[in-house]
C-alpha positions in Angstrom: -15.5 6.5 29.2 -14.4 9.2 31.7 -10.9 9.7 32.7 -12.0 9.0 36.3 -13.1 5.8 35.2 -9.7 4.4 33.5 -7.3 3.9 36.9 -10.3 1.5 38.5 -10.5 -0.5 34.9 -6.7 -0.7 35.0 -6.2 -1.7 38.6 -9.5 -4.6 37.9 -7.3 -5.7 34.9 -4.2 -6.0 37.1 -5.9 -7.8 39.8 -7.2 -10.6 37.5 -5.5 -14.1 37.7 -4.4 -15.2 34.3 -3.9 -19.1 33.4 0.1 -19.3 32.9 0.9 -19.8 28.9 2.0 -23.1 27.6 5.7 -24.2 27.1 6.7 -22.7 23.8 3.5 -20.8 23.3 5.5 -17.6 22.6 8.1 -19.0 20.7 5.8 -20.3 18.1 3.8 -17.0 18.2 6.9 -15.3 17.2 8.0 -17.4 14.4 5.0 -17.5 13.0 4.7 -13.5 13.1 8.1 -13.6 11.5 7.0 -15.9 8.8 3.7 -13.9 8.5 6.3 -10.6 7.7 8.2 -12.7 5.4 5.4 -13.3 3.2 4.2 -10.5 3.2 7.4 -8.2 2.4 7.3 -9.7 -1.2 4.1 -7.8 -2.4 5.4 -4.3 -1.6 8.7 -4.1 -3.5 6.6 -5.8 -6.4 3.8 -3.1 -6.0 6.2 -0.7 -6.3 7.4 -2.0 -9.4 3.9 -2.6 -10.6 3.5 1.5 -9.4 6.1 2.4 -11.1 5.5 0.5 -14.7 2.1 1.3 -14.7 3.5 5.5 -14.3 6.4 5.0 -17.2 3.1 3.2 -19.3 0.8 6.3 -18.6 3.8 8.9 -19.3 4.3 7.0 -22.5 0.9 7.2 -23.7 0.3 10.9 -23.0 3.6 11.7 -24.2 2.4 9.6 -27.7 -1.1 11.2 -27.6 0.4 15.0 -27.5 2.9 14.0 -30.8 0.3 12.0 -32.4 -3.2 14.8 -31.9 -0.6 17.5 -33.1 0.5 16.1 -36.0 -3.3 15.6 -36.7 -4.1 18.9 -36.2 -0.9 20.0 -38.4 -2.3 17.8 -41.0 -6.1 19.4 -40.7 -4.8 22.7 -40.9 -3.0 22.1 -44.1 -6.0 20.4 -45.7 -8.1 22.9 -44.7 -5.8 25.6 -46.4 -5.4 27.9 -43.1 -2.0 27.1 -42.5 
């Protein structure tokens, strides 16, 4: 779409005669969008909990894995009479 073309499609959009809302309508839309954003806020603070345990797990395991494949190692060398 051309620049040109955008103050004719907004002045069309202006001149169109819209049927008037019913009593309430935008009350209810609003509740509802707040309930909508209530039930939703719940999943991020869990995700980030999830995020978070899921980080502490992996630190954990890498943190076991080093100890762990270096005692091995200690334990190789020694059998193997280099050490």
């Amino acid at each position: 779409m051309k620049r040109s073309e955008a103050p004719d499609i907004e002045r069309l959009l202006k001149s169109v005669k819209l049927k008037p809302a019913r009593l309430g309508l935008r009350e209810k839309v609003l509740k509802r969008a707040g309930q909508y954003r209530e039930e939703a806020a719940w999943t991020t603070p869990l995700l980030r909990w999830c995020l978070g345990g899921c980080a502490a797990v992996l630190l954990i395991v890498f943190v076991a894995d080093g100890r762990i494949s270096g005692a091995q190692r200690d334990r190789l060398t020694a059998l193997a009479g280099r050490g």
